[in-house]
C-alpha positions in Angstrom: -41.2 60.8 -22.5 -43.2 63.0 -20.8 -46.8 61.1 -19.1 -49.7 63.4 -19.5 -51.9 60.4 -20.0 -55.1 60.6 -18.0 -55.8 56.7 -18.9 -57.2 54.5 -15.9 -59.0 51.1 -15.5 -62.1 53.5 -14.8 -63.2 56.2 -16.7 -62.8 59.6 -15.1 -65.7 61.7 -14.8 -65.3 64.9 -16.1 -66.9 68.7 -17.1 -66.5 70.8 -20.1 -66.1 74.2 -19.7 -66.5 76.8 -23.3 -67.0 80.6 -23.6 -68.9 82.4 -25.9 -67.4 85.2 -27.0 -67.4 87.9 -30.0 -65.8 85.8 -31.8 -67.3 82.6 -30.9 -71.7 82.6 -30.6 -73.5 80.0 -28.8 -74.3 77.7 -31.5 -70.8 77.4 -32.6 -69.7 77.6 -28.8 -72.3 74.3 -27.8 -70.6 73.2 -31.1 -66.9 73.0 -29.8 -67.8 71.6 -26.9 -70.0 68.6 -28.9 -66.5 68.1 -30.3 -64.8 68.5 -26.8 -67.0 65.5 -25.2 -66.1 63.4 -28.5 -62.1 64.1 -27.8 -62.7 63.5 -23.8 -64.3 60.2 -24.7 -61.8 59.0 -27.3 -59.7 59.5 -24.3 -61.7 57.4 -22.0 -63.5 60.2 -20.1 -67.4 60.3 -19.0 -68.7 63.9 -19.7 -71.4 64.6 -16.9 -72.2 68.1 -17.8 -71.0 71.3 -20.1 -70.7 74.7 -18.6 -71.1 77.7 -20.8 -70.3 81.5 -19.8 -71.1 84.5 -21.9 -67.8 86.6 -21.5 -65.9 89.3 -23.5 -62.4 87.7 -23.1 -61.7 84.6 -20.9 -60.9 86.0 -17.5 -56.8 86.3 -17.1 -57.2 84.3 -13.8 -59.6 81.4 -13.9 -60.5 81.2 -17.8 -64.5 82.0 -16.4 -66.1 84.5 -14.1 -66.2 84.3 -9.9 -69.9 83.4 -10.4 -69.2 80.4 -12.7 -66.5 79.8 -10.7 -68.8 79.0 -8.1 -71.3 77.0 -9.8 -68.6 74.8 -11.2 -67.4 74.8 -7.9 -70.2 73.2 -6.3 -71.0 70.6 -9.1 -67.7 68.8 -9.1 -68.2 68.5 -5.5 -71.8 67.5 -5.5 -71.1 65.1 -8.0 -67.2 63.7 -7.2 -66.0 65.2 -10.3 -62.2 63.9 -11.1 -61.5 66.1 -14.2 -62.3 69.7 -15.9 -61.6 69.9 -19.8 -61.4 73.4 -20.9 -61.7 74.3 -24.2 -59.3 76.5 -24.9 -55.8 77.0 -24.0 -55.3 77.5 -20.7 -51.8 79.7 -19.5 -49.4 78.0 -16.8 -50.8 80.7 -14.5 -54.5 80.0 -15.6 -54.0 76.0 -14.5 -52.7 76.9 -11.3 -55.8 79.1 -9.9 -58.0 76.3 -11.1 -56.5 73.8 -9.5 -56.7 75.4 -6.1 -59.8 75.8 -6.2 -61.3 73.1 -7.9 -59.3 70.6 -6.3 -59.1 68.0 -9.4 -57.2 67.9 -12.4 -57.5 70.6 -15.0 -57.0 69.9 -18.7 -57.3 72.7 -21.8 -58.1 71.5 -25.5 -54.4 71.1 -26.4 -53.7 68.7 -23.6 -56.2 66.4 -24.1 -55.2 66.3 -27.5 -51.6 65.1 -27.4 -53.2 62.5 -24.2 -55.0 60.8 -27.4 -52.1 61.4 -29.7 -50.1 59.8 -27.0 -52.2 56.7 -26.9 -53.1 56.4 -30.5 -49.1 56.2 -31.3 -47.6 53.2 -32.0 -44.9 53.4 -34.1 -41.0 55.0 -33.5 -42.0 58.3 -36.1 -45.7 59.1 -34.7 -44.2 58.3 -30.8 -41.3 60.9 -31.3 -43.6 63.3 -33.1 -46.0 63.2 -29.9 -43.1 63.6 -27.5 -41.9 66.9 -29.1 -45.1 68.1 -29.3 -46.2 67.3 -25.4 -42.3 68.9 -24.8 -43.6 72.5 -26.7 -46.3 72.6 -25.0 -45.0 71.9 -21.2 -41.8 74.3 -21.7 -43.8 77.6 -21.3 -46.2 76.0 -19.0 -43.3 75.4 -16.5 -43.6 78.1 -13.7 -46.9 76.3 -12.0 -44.9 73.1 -11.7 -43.1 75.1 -8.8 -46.2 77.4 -7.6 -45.7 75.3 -3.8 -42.8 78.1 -3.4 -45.0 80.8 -3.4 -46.4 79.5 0.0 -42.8 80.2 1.2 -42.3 83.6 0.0 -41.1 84.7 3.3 -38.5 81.4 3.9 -34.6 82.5 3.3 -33.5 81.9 -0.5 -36.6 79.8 -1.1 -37.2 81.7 -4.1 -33.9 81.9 -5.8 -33.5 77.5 -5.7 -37.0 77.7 -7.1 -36.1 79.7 -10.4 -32.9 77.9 -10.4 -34.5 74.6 -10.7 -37.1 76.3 -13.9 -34.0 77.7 -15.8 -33.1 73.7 -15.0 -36.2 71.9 -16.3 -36.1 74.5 -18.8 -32.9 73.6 -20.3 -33.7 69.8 -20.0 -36.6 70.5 -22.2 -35.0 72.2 -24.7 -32.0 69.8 -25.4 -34.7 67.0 -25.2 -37.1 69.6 -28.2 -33.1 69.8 -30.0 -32.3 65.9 -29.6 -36.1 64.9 -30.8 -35.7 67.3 -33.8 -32.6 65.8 -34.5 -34.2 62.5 -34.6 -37.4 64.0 -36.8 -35.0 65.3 -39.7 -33.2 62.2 -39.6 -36.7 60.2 -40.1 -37.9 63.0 -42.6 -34.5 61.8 -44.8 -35.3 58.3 -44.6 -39.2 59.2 -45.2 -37.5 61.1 -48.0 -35.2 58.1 -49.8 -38.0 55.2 -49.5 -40.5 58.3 -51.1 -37.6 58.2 -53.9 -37.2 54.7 -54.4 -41.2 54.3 -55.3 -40.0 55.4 -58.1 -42.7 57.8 -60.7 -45.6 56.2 -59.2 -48.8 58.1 -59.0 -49.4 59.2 -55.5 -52.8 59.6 -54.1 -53.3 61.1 -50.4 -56.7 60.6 -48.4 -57.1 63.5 -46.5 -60.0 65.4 -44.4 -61.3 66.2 -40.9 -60.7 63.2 -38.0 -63.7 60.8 -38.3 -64.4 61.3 -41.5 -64.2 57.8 -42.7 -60.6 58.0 -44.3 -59.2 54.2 -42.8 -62.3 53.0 -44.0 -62.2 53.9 -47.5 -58.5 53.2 -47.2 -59.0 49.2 -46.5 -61.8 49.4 -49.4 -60.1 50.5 -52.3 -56.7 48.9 -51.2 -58.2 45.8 -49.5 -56.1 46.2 -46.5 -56.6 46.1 -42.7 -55.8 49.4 -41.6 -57.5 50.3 -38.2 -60.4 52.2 -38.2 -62.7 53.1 -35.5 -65.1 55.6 -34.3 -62.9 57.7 -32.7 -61.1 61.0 -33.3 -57.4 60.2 -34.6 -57.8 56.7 -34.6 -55.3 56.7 -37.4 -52.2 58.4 -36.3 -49.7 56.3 -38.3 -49.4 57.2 -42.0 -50.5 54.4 -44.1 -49.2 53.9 -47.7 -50.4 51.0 -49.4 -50.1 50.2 -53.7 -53.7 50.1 -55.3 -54.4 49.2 -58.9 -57.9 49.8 -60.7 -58.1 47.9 -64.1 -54.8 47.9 -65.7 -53.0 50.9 -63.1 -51.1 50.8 -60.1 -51.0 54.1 -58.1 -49.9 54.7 -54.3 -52.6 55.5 -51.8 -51.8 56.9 -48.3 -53.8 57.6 -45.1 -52.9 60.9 -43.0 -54.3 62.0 -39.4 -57.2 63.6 -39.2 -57.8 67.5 -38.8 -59.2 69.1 -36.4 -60.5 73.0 -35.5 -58.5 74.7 -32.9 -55.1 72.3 -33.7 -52.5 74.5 -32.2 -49.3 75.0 -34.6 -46.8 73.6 -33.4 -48.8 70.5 -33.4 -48.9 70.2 -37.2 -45.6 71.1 -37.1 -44.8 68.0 -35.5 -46.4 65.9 -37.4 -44.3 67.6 -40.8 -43.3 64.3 -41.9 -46.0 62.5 -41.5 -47.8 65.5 -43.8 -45.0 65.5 -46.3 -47.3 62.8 -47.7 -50.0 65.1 -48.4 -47.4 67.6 -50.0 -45.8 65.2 -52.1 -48.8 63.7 -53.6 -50.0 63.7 -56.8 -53.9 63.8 -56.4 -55.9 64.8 -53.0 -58.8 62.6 -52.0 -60.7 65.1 -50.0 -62.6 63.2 -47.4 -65.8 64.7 -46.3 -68.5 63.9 -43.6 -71.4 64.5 -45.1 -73.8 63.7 -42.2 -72.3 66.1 -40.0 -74.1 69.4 -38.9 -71.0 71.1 -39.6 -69.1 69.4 -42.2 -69.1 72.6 -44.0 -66.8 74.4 -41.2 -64.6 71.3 -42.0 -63.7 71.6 -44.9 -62.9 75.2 -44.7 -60.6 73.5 -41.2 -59.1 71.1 -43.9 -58.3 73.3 -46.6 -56.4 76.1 -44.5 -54.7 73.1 -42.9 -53.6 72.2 -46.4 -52.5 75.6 -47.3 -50.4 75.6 -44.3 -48.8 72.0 -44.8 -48.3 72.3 -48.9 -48.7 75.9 -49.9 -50.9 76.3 -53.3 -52.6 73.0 -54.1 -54.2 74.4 -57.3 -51.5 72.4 -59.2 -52.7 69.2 -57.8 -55.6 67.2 -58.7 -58.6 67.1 -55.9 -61.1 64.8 -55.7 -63.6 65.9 -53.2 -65.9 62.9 -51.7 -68.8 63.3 -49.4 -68.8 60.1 -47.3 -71.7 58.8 -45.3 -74.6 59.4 -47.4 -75.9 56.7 -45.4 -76.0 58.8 -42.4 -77.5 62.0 -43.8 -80.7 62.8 -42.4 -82.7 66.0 -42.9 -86.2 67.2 -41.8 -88.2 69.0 -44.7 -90.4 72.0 -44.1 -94.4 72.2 -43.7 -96.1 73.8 -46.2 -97.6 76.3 -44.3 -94.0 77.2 -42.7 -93.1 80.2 -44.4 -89.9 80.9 -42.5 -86.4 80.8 -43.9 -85.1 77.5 -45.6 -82.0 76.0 -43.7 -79.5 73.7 -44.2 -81.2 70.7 -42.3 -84.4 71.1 -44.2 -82.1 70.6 -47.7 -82.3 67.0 -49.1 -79.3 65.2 -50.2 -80.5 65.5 -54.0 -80.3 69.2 -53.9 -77.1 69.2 -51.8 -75.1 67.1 -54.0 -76.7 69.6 -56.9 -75.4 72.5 -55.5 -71.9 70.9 -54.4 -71.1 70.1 -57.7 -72.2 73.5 -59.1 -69.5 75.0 -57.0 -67.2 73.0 -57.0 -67.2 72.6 -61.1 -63.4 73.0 -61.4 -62.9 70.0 -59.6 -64.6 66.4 -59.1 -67.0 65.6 -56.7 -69.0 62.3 -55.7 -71.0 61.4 -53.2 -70.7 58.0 -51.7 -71.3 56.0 -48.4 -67.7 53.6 -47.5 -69.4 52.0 -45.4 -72.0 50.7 -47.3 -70.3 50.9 -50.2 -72.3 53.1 -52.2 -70.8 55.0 -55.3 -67.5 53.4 -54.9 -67.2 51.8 -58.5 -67.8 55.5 -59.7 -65.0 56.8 -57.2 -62.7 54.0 -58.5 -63.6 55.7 -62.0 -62.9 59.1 -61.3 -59.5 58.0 -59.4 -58.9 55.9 -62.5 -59.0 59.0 -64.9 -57.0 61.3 -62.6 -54.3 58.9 -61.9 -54.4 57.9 -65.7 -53.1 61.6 -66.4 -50.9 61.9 -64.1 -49.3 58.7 -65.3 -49.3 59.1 -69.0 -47.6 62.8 -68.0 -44.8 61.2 -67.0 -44.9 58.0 -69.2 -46.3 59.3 -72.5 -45.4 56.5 -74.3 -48.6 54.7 -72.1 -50.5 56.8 -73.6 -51.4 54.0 -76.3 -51.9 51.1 -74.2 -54.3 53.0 -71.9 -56.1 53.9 -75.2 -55.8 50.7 -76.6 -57.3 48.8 -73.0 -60.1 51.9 -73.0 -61.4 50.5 -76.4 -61.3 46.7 -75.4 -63.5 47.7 -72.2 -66.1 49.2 -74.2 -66.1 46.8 -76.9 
């Protein structure tokens, strides 16, 4: 397995470095890299400052301008800097420059990323799922692993061993990428059978951005220990655990997080894990509600979902905004008379306007961690699951109506 872990007894010290581009302002620039100091400390990294450059495209050579350069330059030296997290992909080529003339170690979005996946893995699935994923993201990156040849351009067929040795590593990768997909469809077919052999149980899937409070709402409506944390990803594992409300029994299973900028062929990896979330029955759509941005995520989530399952109109969605015990909001003055934004909205009108547009589906509002709302969640769970289970038992159908009439009586 391939060690990209940048774990120590100390924490490193490290910069973040963003762009703000066309297609990326400086709000939602300062935003990513908010995100990108959460991920570097999940990873045990100390951010001591962020660098942001205004540029058209990132430059093909260093990722920022000569100028920047400089002044980024100078700060990791001033201040013994061990690490640069960038927050984009970086190209093989990219790595290389900065590294010379940095002189520490140089880390894009991705990387750090599968460092934390690496670390948050713990059993045989999620471990081989991380190794293919750091393996398709090293094999393109291979050329600056033999940039020291360059210095010997002039030296008698010291180029030719060097692109010998690539087309080596190269094939290496790719029978290790062929052998670990091998193993990944033999644990999608075993994921497969003990899916099966739950028999016509109603499934129910937590999903939603990383952090959102998922494991958390997981060990309160199943009463189980699953890890949670305040972290990104500190649930890597898919969790399934049998729940029963009143008189029903249903499946309920925790999935990793989301999270913007996930690069492909890292949710490919992680297909069986998400099979999940495709064969489930009814969506728990996790949502932080205290967070500036939780609006961005759940337009992150639901493409995700689109990717992994396809149309999800057929399945039943509950959509929960957690942590109303963390929502904060500062009201306007009466004599300002510009524009209303979304921090001066209160939670009363939020939740209003939620469920106005989101009247196809259900929606609640609840706090896991106080455990706010969460006798009304296990109603609304109750009902959904109660259709899908009288669907495929129909001859239920009476004993649910006949309990439903002993509860109100």
């Amino acid at each position: 397995m391939i060690d990209t872990s940048i774990n120590s007894q100390l924490p490193e010290r490290a910069i973040l470095v963003g762009l703000i581009t066309q297609q990326q302002n400086e709000t939602k620039a300062k935003e990513y890299l908010d995100e990108l100091a959460f991920l570097a400390d999940t990873a045990g990294a100390v951010t001591y400052k962020m660098f942001l450059q205004r540029l058209d495209y990132p430059n093909p050579r260093t990722y920022v301008g000569k100028g920047k350069l400089e002044e980024i330059c100078n700060y990791v030296e001033e201040n013994e800097i061990e690490l640069a997290i960038f927050d984009d992909d970086l190209t093989s080529k990219q790595v290389a420059n900065l590294e010379n003339e940095l002189k520490i170690k140089i880390l894009d979005r991705t990387s750090l990323i599968l460092d934390i996946f690496a670390k948050r893995a713990q059993t045989a699935n999620a471990k081989t799922q991380v190794e293919l994923a750091q393996y398709q993201y090293l094999l393109p990156r291979l050329t600056r692993m033999w940039t020291h040849l360059e210095r010997q351009r002039g030296g008698i067929g010291m180029r030719g061993p060097g692109e010998t040795q690539i087309e080596t590593d190269r094939r290496i990768i790719l029978d290790k990428i062929s052998r670990l997909k091998t193993e990944l469809a033999n644990i999608d077919r075993q994921k497969s059978i003990q899916r099966k052999n739950r028999g016509k149980l109603t499934r129910v899937a937590l999903v939603g951005y990383t952090n959102v409070g998922k494991s958390t709402l997981m060990n309160l409506l199943s009463k189980s220990d699953v890890f949670a944390e305040n972290k990104l990803f500190a649930t890597l594992d898919t969790t399934v655990r049998k729940v029963i409300i009143d008189n029903l029994p249903f499946l309920l299973t925790d999935t990793v997080g989301f999270i913007r900028k996930l690069p492909t062929h890292l949710v490919n990896s992680f297909k069986s894990t998400l099979d999940e979330v495709r064969d489930a029955d009814i969506l728990l759509h996790v949502v932080d509600i205290s967070h500036p941005q939780f609006e961005e995520q759940i337009e992150v989530v639901n493409k995700t979902l689109s990717e992994i399952c396809g149309d999800t109109s057929e399945k039943k969605m509950i959509t929960v905004f957690n942590k109303i015990d963390a929502f904060s909001y500062t009201p306007k003055d009466d004599d300002d008379l510009t524009p209303r934004t979304k921090e001066n909205i209160p939670l009363c009108e939020l939740e209003a306007s939620w469920k106005r547009r989101l009247q196809n589906e259900e929606c609640i509002f609840i706090s896991a961690k106080k455990q706010i709302n969460i006798d009304k969640l296990k109603e609304i769970l109750y009902q959904k699951a109660k259709e899908v289970h009288t669907m495929r038992f129909p001859y239920n159908d009476f004993l649910f109506q006949k309990y439903d009439q002993e509860l109100d009586q």
